[in-house]
C-alpha positions in Angstrom: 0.0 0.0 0.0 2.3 3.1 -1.4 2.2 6.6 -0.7 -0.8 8.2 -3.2 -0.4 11.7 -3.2 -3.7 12.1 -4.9 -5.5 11.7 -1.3 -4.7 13.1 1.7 -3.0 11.9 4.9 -5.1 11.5 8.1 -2.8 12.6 11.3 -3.7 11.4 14.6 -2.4 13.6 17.0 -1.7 12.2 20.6 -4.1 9.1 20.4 -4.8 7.4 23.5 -6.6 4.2 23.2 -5.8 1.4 20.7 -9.0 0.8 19.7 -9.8 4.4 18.7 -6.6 3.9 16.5 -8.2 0.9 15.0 -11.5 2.1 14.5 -9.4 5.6 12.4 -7.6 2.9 10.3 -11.4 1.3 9.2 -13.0 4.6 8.8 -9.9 5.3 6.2 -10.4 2.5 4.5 -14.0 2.6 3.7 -13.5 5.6 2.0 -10.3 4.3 0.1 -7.6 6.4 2.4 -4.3 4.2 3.3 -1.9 6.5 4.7 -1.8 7.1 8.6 0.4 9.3 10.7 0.9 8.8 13.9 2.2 11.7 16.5 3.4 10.0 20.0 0.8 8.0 20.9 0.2 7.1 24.7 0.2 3.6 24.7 3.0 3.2 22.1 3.5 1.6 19.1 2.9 -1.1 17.3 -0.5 -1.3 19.7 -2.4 -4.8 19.6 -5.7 -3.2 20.5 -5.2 -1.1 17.7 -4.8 -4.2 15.3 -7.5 -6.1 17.1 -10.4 -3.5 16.1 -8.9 -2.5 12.4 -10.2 -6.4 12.1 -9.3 -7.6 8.8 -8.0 -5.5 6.3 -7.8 -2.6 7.7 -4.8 -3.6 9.5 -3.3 -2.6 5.7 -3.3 1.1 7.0 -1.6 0.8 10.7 0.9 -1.5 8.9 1.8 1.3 6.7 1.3 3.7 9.5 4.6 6.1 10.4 4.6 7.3 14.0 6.4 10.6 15.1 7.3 12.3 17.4 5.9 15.6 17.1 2.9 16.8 14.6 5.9 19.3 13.3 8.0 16.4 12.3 4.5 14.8 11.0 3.7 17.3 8.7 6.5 16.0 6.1 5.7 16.8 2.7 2.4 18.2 3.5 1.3 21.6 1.9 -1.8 22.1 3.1 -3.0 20.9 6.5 -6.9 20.8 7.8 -7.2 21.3 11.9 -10.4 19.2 12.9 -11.5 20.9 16.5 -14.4 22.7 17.9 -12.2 24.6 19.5 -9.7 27.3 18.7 -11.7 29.8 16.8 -10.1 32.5 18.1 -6.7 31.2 16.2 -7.4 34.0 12.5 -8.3 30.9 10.2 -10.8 30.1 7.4 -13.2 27.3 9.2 -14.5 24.7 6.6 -17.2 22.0 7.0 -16.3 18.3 6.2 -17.9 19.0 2.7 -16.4 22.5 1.9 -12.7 21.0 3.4 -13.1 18.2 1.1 -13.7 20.8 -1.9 -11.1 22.6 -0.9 -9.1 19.6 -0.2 -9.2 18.3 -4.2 -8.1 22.0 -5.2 -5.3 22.0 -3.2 -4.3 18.1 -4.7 -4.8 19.3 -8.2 -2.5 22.1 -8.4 0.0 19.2 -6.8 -0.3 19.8 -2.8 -0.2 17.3 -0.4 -3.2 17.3 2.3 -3.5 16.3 5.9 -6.9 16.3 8.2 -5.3 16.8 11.6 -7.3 15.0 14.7 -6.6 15.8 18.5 -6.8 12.9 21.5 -10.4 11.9 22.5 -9.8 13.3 25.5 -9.2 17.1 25.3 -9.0 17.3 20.9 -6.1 19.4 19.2 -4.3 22.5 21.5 -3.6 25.7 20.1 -0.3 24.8 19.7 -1.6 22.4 17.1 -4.2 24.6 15.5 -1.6 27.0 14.6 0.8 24.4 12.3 -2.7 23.9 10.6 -3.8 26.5 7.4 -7.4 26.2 8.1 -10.0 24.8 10.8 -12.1 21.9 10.2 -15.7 22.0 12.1 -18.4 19.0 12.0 -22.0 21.3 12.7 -23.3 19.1 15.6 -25.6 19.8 18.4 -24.1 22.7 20.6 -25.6 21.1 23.6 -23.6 17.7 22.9 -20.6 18.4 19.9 -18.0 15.3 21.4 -17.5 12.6 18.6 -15.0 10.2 19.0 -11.9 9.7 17.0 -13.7 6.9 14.7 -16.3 8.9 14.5 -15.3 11.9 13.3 -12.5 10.0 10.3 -15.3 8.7 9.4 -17.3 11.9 8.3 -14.1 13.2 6.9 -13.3 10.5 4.8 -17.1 10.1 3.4 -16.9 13.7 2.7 -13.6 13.7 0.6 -15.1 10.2 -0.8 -18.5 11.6 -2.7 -17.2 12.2 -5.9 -15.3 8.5 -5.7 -18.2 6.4 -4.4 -20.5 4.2 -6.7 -23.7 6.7 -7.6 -25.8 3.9 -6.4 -24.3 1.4 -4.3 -27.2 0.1 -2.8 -29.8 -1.7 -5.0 -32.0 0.6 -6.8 -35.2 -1.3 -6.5 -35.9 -0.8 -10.5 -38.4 -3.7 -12.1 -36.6 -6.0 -14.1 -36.6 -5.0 -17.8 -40.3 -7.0 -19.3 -42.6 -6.1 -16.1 -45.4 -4.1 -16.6 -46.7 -2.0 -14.3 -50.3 -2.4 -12.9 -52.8 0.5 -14.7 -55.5 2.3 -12.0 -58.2 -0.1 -13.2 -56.0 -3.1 -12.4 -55.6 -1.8 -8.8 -59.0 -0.7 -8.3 -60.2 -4.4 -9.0 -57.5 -5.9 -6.5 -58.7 -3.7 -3.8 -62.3 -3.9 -4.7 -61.2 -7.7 -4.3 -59.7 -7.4 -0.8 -62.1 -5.5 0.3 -65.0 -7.9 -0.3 -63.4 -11.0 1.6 -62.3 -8.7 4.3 -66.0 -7.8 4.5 -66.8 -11.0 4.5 -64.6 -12.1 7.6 -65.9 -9.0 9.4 -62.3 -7.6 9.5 -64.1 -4.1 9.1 -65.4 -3.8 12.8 -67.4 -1.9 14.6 -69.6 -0.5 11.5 -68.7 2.8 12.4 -64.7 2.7 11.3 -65.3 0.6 8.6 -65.1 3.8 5.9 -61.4 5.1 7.2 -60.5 1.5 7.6 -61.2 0.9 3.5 -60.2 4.4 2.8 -56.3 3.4 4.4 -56.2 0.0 2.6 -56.9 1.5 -0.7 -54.5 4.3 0.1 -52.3 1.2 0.5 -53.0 -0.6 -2.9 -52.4 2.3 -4.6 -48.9 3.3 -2.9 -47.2 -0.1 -3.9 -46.1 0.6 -7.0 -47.3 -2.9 -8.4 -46.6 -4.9 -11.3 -49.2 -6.8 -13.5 -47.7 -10.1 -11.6 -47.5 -8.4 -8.6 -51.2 -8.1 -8.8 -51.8 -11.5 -9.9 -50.4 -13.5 -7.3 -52.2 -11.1 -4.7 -55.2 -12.3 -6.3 -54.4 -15.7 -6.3 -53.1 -16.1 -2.9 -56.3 -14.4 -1.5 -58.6 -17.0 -3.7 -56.4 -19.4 -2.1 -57.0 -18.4 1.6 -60.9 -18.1 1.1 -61.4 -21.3 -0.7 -64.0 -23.5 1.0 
């Protein structure tokens, strides 16, 4: 797993736990980021809690990882460097979103920089001291009353951010009919809930008398919602012959 220069480099500043460690390197890696700085971290390094909850592949990225010991010595190469803090607005510094640093972040690659997202320890987040070796200040909006995520957390946002223009358009199933079906007309519908209707009548699943209009106006509100296919309606029909045949 080489160097790209084409994405940036994720600094952890000062991690504390392993697992948070871990749980960076997996973020990265759902969002096809592979290279990992590491500045002084408290429990040392390699760290087999760190390996434990990478789990699988992951593991790729603290493998690679380079530890230093100071963010100054860890910000080798880089030309432009994000700060990710709630804090330290009163450092004179552009403050981007997630979305807008990503932006900003593929500008800054094209013209042939090299970019870092800085993160603090989960215990306190970046210092000043930090903040200032940073160009800009990266802040997730969250809830003023509650704004703590933790370090897996917030690499994660980061690197779905810089990953939207790389991610599949549609990666989960689209739901589409397969190419042949034909969808149900109005008529088709009507006669499948005119259908339903009758043998739940005839069951007395419309009781008392006196709810028995919202209760058909809601099932044909259903029918008509579906989004059914001539089959579709078919088998309904079929199945409900089968469950009222004497």
């Amino acid at each position: 797993m080489p160097q790209n220069p084409s994405q940036p480099v994720i600094i952890l500043t000062r991690p504390q736990m392993g697992e948070n460690i871990g749980a960076a390197a997996r973020a990265m890696l759902n969002f096809g980021l592979t290279e990992m700085r590491i500045v002084d971290p408290r429990d040392g390094w390699p760290n087999p809690r760190a390996v434990a909850m990478a789990s699988g592949a992951a593991g790729q990225v603290l493998d690679r990882a380079r530890v230093y010991p100071t963010l100054a010595e860890a910000m080798e190469g880089i030309t432009y460097a994000f700060a990710t803090t709630a804090r330290g607005r009163e450092l004179t510094k552009p403050v981007f979103t997630p979305a807008t640093a990503s932006a900003q972040a593929r500008d800054e690659i094209g013209q042939g920089g090299r970019v870092a997202f800085i993160f603090g320890p989960e215990r306190a987040g970046l210092e000043n001291d930090d903040i200032a070796r940073a160009n800009a200040i990266l802040t997730v909006p969250v809830n003023p009353d509650f704004p703590s995520l933790n370090l897996g957390q917030a690499v994660l946002l980061v690197g779905y951010e810089w990953a939207q223009d790389r991610l599949p358009a549609q990666p989960m199933p689209t739901g589409r009919r397969p190419a042949g079906e034909v969808v149900a007309d109005r008529v088709e519908i009507e006669k499948l809930a005119d259908h339903y209707e009758a043998k739940l009548d005839e069951a007395g699943y419309f009781f008392p008398p006196e709810k028995a209009p919202p209760m058909k106006l809601n099932l044909r509100n259903l029918w008509s919602r579906m989004g059914l296919t001539r089959a579709d309606v078919q088998v309904l029909h079929g199945m409900l012959r089968q469950l009222t045949r004497r």
